[in-house]
C-alpha positions in Angstrom: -9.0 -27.1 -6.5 -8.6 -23.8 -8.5 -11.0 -21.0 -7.1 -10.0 -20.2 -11.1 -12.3 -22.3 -12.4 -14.0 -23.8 -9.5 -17.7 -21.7 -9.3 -17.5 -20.4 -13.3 -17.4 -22.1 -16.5 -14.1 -21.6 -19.2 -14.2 -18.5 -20.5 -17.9 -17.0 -19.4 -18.6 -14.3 -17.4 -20.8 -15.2 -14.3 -24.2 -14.6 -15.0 -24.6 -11.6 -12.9 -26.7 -8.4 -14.2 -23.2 -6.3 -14.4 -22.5 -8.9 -18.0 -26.2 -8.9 -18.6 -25.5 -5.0 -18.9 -22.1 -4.6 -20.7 -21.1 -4.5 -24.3 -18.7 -7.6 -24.2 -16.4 -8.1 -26.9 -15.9 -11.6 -28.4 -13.3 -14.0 -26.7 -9.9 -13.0 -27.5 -7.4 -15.2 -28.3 -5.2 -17.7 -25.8 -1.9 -17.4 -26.3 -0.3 -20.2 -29.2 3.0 -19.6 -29.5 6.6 -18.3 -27.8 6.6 -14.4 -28.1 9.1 -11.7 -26.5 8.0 -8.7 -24.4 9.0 -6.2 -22.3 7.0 -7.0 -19.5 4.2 -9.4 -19.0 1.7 -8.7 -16.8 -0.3 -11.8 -15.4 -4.0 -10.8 -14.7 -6.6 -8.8 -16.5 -8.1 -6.9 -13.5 -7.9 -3.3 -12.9 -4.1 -3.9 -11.7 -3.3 -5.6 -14.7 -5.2 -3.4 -16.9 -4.2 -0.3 -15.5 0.0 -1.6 -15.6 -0.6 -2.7 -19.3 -1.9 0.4 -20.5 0.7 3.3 -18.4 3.4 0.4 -19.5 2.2 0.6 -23.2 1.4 4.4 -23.1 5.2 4.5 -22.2 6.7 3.0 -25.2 6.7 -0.5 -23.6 5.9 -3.8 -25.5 3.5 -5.0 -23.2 1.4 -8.6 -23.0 -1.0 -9.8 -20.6 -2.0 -13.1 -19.9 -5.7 -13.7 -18.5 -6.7 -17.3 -17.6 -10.2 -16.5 -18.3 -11.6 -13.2 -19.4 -10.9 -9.4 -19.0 -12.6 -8.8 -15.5 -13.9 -12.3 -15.0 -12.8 -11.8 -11.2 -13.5 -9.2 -8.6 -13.1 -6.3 -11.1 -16.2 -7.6 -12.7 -18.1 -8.3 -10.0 -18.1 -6.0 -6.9 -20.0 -3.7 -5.4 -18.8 -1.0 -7.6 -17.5 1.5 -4.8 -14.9 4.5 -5.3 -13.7 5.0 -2.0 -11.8 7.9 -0.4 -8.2 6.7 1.2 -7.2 3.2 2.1 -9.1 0.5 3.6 -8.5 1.0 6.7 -9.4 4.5 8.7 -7.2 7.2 8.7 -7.3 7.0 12.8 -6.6 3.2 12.8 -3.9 4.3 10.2 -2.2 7.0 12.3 -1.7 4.3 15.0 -0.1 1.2 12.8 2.4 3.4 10.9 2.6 7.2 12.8 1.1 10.1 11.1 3.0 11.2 8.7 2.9 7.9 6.7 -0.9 8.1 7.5 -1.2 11.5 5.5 1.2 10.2 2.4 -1.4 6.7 2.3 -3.9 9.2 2.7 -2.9 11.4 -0.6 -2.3 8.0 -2.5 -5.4 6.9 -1.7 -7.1 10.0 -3.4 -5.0 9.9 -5.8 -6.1 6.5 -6.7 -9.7 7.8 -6.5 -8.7 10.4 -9.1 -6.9 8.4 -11.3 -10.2 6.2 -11.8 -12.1 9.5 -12.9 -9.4 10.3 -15.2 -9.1 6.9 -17.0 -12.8 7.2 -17.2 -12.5 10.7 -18.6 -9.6 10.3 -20.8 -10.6 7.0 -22.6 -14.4 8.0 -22.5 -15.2 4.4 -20.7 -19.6 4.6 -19.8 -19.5 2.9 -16.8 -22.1 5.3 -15.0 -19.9 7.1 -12.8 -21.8 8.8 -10.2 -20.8 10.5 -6.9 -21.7 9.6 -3.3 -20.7 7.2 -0.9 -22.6 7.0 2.4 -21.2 4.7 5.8 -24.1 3.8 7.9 -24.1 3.4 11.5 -26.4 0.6 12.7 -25.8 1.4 16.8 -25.5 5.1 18.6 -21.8 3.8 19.3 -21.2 3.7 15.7 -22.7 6.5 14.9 -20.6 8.5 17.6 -17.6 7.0 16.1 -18.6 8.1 12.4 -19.2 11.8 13.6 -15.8 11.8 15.2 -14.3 10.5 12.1 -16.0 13.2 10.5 -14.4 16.1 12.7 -11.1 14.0 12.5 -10.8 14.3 8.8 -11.9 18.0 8.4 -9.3 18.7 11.4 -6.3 16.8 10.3 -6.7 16.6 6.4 -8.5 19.4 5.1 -11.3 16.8 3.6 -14.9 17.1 4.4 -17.9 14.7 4.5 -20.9 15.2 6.0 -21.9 14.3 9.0 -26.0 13.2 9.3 -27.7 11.9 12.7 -30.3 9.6 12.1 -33.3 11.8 11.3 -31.1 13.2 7.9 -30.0 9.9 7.2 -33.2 8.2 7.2 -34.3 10.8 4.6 -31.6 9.4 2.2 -31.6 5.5 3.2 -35.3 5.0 4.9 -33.9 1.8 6.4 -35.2 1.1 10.0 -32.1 -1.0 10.5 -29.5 2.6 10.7 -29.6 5.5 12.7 -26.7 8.1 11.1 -23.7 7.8 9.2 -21.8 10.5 6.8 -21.8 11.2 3.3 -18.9 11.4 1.4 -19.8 13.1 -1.8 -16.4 13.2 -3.3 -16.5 9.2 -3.5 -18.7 7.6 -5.6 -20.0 4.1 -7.5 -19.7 3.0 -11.0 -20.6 -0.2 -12.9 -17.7 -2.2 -12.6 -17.6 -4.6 -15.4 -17.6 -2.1 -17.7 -15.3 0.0 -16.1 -12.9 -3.1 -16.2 -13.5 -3.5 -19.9 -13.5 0.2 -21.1 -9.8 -0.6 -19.6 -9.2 -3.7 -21.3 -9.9 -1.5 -24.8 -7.7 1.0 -23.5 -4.9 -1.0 -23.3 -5.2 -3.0 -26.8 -5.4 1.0 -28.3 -2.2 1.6 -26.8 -0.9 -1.2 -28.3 -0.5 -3.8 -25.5 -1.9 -7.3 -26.2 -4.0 -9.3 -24.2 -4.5 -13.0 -24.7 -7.4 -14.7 -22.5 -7.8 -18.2 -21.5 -4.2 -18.1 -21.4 -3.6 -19.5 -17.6 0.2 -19.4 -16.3 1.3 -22.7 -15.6 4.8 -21.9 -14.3 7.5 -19.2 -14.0 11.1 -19.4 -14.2 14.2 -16.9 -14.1 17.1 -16.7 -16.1 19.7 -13.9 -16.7 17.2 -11.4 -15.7 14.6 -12.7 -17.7 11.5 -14.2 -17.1 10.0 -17.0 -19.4 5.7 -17.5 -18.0 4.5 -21.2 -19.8 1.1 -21.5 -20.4 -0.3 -24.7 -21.9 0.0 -23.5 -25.5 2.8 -20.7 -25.5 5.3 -19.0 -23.8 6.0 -14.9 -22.9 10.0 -14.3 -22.6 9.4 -10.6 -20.4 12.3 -8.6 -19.1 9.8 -7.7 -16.3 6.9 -9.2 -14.7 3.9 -7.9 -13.3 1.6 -10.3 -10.9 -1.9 -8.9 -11.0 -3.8 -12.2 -9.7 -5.2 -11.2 -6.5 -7.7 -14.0 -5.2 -6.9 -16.1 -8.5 -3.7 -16.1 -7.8 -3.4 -19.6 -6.4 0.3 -21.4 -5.7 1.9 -19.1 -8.4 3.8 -17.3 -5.5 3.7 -18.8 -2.4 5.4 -15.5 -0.1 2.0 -13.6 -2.0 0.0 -16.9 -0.6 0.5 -16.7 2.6 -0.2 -13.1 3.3 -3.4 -12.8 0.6 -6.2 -14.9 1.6 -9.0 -15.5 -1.4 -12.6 -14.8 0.5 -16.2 -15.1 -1.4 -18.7 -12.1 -1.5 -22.2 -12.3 -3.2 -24.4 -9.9 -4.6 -28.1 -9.8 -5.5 -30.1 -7.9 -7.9 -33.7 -7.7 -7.3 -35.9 -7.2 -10.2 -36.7 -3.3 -10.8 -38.7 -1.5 -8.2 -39.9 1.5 -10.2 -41.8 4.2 -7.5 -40.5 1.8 -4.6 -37.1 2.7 -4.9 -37.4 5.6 -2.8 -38.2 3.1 -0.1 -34.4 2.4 -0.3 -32.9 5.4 -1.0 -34.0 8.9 -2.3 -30.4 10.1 -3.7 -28.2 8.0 -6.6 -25.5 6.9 -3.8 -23.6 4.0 -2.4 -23.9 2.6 1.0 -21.5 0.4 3.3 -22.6 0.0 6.8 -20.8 -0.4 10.0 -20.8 -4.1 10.6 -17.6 -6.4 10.6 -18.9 -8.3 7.6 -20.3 -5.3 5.6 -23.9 -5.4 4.0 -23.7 -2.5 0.8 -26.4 -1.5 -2.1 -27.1 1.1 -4.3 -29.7 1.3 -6.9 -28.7 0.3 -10.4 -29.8 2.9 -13.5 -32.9 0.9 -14.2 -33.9 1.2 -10.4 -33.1 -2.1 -9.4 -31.6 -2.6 -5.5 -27.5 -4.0 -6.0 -27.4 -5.4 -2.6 -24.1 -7.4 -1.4 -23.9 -9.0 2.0 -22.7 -12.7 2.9 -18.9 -14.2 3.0 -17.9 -17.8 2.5 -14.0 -18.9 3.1 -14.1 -22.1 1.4 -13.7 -23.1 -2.7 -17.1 -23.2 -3.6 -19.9 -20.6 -3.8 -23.6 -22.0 -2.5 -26.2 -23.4 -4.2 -28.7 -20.7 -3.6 -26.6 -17.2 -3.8 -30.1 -15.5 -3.4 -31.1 -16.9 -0.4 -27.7 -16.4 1.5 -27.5 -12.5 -0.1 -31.4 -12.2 1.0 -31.2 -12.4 4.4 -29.0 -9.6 5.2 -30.9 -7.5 2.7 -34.1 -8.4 4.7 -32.6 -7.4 7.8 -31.8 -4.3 6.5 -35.0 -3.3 4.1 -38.1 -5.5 5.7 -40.2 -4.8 3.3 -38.3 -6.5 0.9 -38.5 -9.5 2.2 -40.6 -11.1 -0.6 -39.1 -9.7 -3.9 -38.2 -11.1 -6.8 -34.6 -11.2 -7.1 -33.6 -11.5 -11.2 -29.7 -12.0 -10.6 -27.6 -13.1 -8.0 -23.5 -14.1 -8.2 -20.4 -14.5 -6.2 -16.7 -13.2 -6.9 -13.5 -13.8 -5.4 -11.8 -11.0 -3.4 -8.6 -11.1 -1.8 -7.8 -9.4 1.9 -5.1 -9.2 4.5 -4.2 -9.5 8.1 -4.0 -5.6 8.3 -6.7 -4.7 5.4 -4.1 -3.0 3.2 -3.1 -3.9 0.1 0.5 -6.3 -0.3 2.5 -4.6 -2.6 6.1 -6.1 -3.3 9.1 -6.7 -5.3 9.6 -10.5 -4.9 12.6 -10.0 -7.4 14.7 -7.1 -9.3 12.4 -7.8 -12.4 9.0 -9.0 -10.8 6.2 -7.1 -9.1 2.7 -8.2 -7.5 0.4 -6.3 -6.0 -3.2 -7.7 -4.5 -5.4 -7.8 -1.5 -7.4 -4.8 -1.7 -9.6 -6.2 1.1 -13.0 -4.7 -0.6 -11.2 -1.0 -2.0 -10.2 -2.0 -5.2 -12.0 -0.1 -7.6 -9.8 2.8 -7.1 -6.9 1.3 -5.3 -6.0 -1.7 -7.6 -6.3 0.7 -10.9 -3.7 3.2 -8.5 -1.5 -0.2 -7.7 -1.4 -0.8 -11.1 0.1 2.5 -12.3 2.8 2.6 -9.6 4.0 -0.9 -10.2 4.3 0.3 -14.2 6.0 3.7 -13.1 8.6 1.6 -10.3 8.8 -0.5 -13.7 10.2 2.7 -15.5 12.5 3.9 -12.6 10.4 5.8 -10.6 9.6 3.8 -7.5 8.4 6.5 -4.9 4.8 5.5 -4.9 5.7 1.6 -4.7 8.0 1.7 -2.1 5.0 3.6 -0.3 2.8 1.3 -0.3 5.3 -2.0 0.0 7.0 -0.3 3.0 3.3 -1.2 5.1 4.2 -3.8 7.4 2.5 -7.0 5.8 2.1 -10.6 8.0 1.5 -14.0 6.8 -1.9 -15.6 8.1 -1.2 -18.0 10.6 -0.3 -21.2 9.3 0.5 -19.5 6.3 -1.6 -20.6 2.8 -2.6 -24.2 4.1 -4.3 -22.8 7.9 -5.4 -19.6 6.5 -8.9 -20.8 5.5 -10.0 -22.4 8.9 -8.4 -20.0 11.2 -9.6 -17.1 9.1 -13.9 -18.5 8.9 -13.6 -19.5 12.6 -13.1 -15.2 13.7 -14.8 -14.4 10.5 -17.7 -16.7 12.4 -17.0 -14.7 15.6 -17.5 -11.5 14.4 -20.7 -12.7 12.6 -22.0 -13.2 15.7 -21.2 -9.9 16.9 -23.0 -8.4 14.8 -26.0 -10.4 15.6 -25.8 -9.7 18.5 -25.0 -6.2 18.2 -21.7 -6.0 20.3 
């Protein structure tokens, strides 16, 4: 089965309250016939996006094949977070690859958060950028380790986020369920569909061309040139760029085996006017502290964004509301009753190690993917260094490919079944509050 079209129908966007809320242009065309670029990039996410459009700003004759539409997958569809560094702590960093790659992960990493505001900036994209990201601690242990991290990062990098024991939290996020966390204000949340397609414009104004409902079928190599076969055309590229993340299926099978496609849902509840206080007071994200992270915000028309849940199989569930409203219960009782107007799933894509797999899998073909939930700012960053290592200038890239990267075990066949059995483990962890 192809997680491409196995929960969404050809060509629509899921009917989450992120399309019900963005301008979306009419279906562009699939690709009918044989054309010749300079690169093709395969994927219209913000990696693909972002590559297209520095590729096309450069002078390059770029073209982009999307199997369905521009941000059908996880671009469309997450929780629409900006987040400060990598994925993974800058502690937990230090540790896997010493400090002084730590730091140079940490700068890219804010550099990918500032490339986001830029693009928004620059190309005038209304995707309500606002700043603000808090991390919630649901035990005292957590809540320790969140003030530590705080002192950590104002000791070691200069960067500052406030530190707030439960009392100050509570004032912001009147959840019973927490007690502290810190507030990064220099992070922030955004709408992410239209962030995806205020990209997708971008790049056709530069020049680039997109084709949708264009899925690759195959790839081959010859003489350092890459022909990509879709069912009704062909791309001849001198480079190739795979931006596929989750979707990206059998096309590469070294990418397979160290991405692993995972399902996260979000709700939308209908608006809660005076009530949304009762949630939270300021216009900021949350992520809390569990394995399996529950995260909300309050959407412009005051309705609570809440995401929480994780399947590992093909197929979303029947009842996306249900599964999304139990964690959101657990979190905000008094919501236990209320009407929830939207509710979807999307296809992410994480690793073993929770950092992005960025590689050259030949001298004319890049791919980067597996954000592991970070990919608002760091899948528009990958994006841009894969089209400047296209270019020459490689520094950046061979950052970021240079983190050690394992296969799941079993590689693409096992990775499923091995990966819900810990993700099951850990579940009950945080039931149990270990």
């Amino acid at each position: 089965m192809n997680l491409l079209y196995a929960n969404d129908r050809h060509g629509q966007y899921p009917q989450s309250w992120y399309a019900a809320t963005a301008d979306i242009a009419p279906e562009r065309a699939a690709l009918f016939d044989d054309v010749r670029a300079d690169v093709c990039v395969v994927g219209a996410g913000y990696t693909g996006l972002s590559a297209a459009l520095h590729l096309a700003q450069a002078g390059r004759k770029v073209v982009v094949l999307e199997a369905q539409r521009a941000g059908f997958g996880a671009s469309g569809r997450n929780g629409g977070q900006l987040g400060s560094g990598q994925r993974v702590e800058q502690p937990d960093l230090e540790k896997m690859v010493g400090m002084g790659a730590a730091r140079h992960l940490w700068d890219l990493g804010q550099a990918s958060k500032d490339l986001v505001k830029k693009l928004i900036s620059d190309h005038n994209i209304d995707c309500q950028l606002r700043p603000g990201v808090a991390w919630a601690a649901e035990n005292t242990g957590d809540a320790d380790a969140l003030n530590h991290y705080a002192d950590h990062m104002a000791q070691h990098y200069g960067y500052d986020v406030d530190w707030l024991p439960a009392a100050e939290f509570a004032e912001i996020c009147p959840s019973p369920a927490y007690c502290g966390g810190i507030l990064d204000k220099d992070a922030g949340h955004l709408h992410p569909l239209r962030f995806a397609l205020g990209l997708a414009h971008a790049v056709e104004a530069a020049g680039a061309v997109i084709y949708e409902r264009s899925a690759v079928r195959g790839m081959s190599t010859n003489a350092n040139r890459t022909t990509l076969s879709t069912d009704s055309g062909t791309v001849v590229a001198d480079h190739v760029i795979l931006a596929c993340n989750g979707y990206l299926g059998t096309l590469n099978r070294r990418v397979a085996a160290r991405v692993m496609p995972i399902n996260n849902f979000i709700a939308a509840t209908k608006p809660l006017g005076n009530d949304a206080a009762r949630v939270l007071t300021q216009d900021i994200a949350v992520s809390d502290s569990r394995f399996v992270v529950n995260y909300f915000r309050l959407s412009h028309d005051k309705r609570l964004l809440f995401g929480g849940g994780e399947t590992y199989g093909y197929r979303f569930p029947k009842d996306i509301a249900a599964l999304v409203r139990k964690p959101m219960t657990q979190i905000f009782p008094h919501l236990a009753d209320v009407q929830i107007d939207y509710a979807w799933g999307g296809t992410l894509a994480i690793t073993m190690k929770r950092l992005p797999f960025v590689t050259r899998l030949a001298p004319n073909m890049l791919s980067a993917s597996g954000y592991s939930g970070h990919g608002v700012g760091t899948a528009t960053h990958a994006g841009y260094l894969m089209a400047q290592a296209v270019q020459g200038e490689s520094d950046g890239f061979d950052t970021m490919a240079a983190i050690p990267s394992k296969s799941f075990p079993g590689g693409s066949a096992l990775r499923s079944p091995m990966l819900a059995l810990a993700m099951t483990w850990y579940s009950l962890r945080d039931r149990l509050g270990l």
